[in-house]
Biopython code that builds the backbone (N, CA, C, O; Angstrom):
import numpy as np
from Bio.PDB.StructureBuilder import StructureBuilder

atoms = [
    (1, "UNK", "N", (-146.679, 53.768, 0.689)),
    (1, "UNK", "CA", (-147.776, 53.808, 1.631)),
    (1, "UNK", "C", (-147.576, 52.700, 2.661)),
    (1, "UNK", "O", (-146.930, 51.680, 2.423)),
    (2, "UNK", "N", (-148.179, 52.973, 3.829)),
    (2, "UNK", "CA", (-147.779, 52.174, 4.927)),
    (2, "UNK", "C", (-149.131, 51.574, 5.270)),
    (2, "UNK", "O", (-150.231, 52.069, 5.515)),
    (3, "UNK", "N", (-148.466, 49.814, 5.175)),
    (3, "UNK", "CA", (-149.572, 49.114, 5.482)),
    (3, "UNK", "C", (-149.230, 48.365, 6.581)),
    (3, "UNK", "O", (-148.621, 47.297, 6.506)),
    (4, "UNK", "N", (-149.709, 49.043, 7.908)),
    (4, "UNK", "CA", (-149.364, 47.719, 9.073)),
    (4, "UNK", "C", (-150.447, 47.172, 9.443)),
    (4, "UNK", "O", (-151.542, 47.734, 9.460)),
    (5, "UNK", "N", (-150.148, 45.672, 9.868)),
    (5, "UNK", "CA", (-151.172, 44.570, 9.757)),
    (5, "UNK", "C", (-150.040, 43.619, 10.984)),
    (5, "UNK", "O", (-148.885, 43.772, 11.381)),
    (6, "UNK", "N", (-151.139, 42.639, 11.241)),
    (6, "UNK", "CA", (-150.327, 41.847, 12.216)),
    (6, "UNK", "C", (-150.538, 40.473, 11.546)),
    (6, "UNK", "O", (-151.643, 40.020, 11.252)),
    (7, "UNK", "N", (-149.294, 39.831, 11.327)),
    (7, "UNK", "CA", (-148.790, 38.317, 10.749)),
    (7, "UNK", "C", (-149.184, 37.116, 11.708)),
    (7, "UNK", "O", (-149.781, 36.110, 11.324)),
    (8, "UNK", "N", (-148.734, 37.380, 13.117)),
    (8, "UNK", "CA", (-149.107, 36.467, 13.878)),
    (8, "UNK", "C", (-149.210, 36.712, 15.522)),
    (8, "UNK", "O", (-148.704, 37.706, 16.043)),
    (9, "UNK", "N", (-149.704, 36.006, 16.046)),
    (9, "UNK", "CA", (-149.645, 36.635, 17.612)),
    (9, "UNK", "C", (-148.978, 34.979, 18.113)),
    (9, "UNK", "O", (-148.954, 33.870, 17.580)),
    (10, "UNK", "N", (-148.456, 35.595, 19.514)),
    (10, "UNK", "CA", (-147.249, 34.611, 19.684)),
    (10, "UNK", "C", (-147.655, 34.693, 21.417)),
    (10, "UNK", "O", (-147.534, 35.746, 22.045)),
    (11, "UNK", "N", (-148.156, 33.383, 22.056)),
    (11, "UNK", "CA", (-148.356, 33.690, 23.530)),
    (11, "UNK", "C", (-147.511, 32.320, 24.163)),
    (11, "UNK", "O", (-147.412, 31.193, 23.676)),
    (12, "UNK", "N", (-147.065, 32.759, 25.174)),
    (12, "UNK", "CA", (-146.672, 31.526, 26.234)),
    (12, "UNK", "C", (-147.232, 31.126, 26.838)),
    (12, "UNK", "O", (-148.011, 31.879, 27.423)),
    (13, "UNK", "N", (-147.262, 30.064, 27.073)),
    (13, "UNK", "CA", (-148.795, 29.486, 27.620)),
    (13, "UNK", "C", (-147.827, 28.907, 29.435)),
    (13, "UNK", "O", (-146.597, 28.927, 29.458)),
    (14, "UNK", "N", (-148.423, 28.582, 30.372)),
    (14, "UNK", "CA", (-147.803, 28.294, 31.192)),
    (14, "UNK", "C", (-148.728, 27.498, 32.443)),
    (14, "UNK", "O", (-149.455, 28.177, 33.169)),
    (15, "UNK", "N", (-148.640, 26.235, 32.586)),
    (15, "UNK", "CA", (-149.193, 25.663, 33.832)),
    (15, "UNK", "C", (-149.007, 26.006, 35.237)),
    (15, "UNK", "O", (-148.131, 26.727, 35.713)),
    (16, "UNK", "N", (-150.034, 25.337, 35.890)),
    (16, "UNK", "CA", (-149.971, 25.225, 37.172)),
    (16, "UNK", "C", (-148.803, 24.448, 37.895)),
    (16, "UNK", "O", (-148.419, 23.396, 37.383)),
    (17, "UNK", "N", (-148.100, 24.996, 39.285)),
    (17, "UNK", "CA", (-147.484, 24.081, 39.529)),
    (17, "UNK", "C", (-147.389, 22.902, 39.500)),
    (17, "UNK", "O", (-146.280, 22.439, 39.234)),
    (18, "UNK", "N", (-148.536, 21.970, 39.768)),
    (18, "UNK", "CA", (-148.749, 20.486, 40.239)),
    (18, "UNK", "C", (-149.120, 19.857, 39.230)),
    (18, "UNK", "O", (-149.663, 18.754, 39.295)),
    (19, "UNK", "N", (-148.791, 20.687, 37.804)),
    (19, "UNK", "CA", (-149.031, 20.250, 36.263)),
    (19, "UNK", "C", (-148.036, 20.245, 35.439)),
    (19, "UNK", "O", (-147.665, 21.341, 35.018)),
    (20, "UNK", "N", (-147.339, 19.024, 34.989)),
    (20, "UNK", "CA", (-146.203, 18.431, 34.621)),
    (20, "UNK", "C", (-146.247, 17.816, 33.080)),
    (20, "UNK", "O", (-147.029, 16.874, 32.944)),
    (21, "UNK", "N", (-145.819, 18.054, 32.396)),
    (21, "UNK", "CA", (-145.987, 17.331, 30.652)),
    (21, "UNK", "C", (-144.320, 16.953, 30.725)),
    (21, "UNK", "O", (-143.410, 17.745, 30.972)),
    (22, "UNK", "N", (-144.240, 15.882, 30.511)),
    (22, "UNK", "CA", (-142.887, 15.368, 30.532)),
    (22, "UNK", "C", (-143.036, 15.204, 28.843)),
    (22, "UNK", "O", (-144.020, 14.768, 28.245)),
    (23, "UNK", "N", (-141.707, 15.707, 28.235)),
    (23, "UNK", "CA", (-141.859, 16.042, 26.401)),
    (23, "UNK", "C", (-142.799, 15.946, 25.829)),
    (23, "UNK", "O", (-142.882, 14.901, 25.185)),
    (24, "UNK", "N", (-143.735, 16.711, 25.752)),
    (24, "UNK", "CA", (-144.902, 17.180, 24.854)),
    (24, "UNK", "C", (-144.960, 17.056, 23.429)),
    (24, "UNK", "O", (-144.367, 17.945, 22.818)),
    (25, "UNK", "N", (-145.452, 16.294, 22.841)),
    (25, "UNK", "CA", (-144.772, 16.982, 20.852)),
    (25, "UNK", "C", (-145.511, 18.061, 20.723)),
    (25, "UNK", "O", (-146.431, 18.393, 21.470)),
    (26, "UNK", "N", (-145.145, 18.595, 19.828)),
    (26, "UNK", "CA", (-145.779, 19.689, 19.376)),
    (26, "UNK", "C", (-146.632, 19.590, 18.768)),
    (26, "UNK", "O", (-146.792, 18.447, 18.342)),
    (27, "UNK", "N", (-147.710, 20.658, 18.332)),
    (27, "UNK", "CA", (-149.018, 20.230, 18.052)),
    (27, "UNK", "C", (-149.338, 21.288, 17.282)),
    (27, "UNK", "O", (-149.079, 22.454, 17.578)),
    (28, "UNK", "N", (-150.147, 20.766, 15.856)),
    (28, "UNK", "CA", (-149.965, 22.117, 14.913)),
    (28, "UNK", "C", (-151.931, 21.722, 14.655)),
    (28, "UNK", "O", (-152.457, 20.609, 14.633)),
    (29, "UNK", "N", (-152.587, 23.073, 14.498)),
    (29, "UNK", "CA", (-153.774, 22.745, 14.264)),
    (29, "UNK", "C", (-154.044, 24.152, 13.156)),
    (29, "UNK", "O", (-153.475, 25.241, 13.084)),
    (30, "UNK", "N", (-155.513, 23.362, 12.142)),
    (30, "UNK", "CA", (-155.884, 24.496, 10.940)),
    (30, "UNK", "C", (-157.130, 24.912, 11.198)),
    (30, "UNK", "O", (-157.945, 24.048, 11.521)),
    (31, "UNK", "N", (-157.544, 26.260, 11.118)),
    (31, "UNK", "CA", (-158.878, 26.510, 10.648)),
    (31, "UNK", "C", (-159.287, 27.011, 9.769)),
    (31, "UNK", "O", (-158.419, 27.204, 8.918)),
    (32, "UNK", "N", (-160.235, 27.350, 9.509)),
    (32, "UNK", "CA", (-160.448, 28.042, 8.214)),
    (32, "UNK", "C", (-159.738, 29.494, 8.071)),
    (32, "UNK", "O", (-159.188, 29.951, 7.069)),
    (33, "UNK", "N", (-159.856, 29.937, 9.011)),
    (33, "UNK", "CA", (-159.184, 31.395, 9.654)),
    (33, "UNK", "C", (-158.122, 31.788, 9.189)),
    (33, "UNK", "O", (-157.851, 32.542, 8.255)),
    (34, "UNK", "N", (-156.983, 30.716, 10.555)),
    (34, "UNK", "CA", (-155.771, 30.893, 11.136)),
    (34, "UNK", "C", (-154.968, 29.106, 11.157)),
    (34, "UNK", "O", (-155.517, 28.049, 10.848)),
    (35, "UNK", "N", (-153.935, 29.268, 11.501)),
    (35, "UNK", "CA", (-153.139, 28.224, 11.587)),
    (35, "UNK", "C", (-152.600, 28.461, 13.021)),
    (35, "UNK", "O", (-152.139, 29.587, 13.210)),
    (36, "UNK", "N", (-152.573, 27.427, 14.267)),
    (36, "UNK", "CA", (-151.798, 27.268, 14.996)),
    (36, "UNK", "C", (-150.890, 26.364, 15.243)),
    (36, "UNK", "O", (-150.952, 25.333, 14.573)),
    (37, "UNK", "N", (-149.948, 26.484, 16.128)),
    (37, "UNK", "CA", (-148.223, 25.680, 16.337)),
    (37, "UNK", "C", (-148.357, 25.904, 17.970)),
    (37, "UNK", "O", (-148.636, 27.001, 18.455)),
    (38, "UNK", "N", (-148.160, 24.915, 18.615)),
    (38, "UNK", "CA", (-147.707, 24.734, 19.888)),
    (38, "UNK", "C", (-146.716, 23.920, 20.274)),
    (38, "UNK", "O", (-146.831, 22.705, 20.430)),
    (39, "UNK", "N", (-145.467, 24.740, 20.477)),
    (39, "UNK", "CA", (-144.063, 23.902, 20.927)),
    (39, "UNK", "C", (-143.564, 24.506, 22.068)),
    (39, "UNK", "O", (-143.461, 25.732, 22.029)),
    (40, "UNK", "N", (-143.134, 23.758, 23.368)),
    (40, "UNK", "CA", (-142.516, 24.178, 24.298)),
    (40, "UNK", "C", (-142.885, 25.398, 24.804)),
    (40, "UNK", "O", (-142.219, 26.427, 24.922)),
    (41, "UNK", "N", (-144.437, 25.078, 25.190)),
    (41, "UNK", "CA", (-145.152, 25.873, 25.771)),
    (41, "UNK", "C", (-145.166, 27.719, 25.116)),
    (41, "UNK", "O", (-145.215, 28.809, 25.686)),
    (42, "UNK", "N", (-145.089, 27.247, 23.552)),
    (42, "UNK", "CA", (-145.391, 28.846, 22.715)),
    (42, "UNK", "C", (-146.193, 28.325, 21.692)),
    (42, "UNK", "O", (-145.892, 27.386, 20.955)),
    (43, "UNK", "N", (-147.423, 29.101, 21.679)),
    (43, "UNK", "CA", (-148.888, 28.957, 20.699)),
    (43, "UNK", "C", (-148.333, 30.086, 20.155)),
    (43, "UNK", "O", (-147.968, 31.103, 20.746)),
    (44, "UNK", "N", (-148.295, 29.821, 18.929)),
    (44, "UNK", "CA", (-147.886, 30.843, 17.388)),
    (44, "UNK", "C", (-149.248, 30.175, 16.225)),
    (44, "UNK", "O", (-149.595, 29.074, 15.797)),
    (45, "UNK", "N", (-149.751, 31.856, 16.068)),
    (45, "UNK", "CA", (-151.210, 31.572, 15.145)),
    (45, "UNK", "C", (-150.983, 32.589, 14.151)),
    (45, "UNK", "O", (-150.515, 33.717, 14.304)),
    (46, "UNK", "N", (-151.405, 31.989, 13.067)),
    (46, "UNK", "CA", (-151.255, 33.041, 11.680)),
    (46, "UNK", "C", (-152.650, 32.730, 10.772)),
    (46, "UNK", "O", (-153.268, 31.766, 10.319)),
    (47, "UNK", "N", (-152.735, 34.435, 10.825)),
    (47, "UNK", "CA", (-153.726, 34.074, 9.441)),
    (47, "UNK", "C", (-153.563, 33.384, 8.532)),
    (47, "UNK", "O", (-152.443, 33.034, 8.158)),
    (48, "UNK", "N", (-154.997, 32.927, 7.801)),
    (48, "UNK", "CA", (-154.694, 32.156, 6.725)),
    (48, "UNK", "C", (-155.314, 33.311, 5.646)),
    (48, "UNK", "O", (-156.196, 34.138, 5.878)),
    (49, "UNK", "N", (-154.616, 33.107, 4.482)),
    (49, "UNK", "CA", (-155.444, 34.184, 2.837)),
    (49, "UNK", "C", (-156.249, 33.596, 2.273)),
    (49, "UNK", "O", (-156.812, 34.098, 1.301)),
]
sb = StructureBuilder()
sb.init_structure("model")
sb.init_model(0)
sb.init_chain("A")
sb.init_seg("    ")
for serial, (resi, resn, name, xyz) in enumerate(atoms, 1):
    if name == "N":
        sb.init_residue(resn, " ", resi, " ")
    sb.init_atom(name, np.array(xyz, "f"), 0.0, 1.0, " ", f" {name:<3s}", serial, name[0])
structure = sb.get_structure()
């Protein structure tokens, strides 16, 4: 049986020209929800069980 479901959604995030981040760290945040990751301007969020 076929179970499709979605694991994570994956967006690029992208500034304004006259908006500059010279090496950013990456930045990981929890919710009760989901889990997000932001590196080099890609937000990756996953459910949590």
């Amino acid at each position: 049986m076929r179970d499709p479901h979605v694991e994570s959604l994956r967006y690029r995030l992208k500034t304004s020209e006259t908006t500059i981040y010279k090496n950013p760290p990456a930045v990981k945040f929890t919710r009760n929800e989901f889990e997000c990751h932001l590196n080099d301007g890609v937000l990756t969020c996953h459910m949590r069980e």
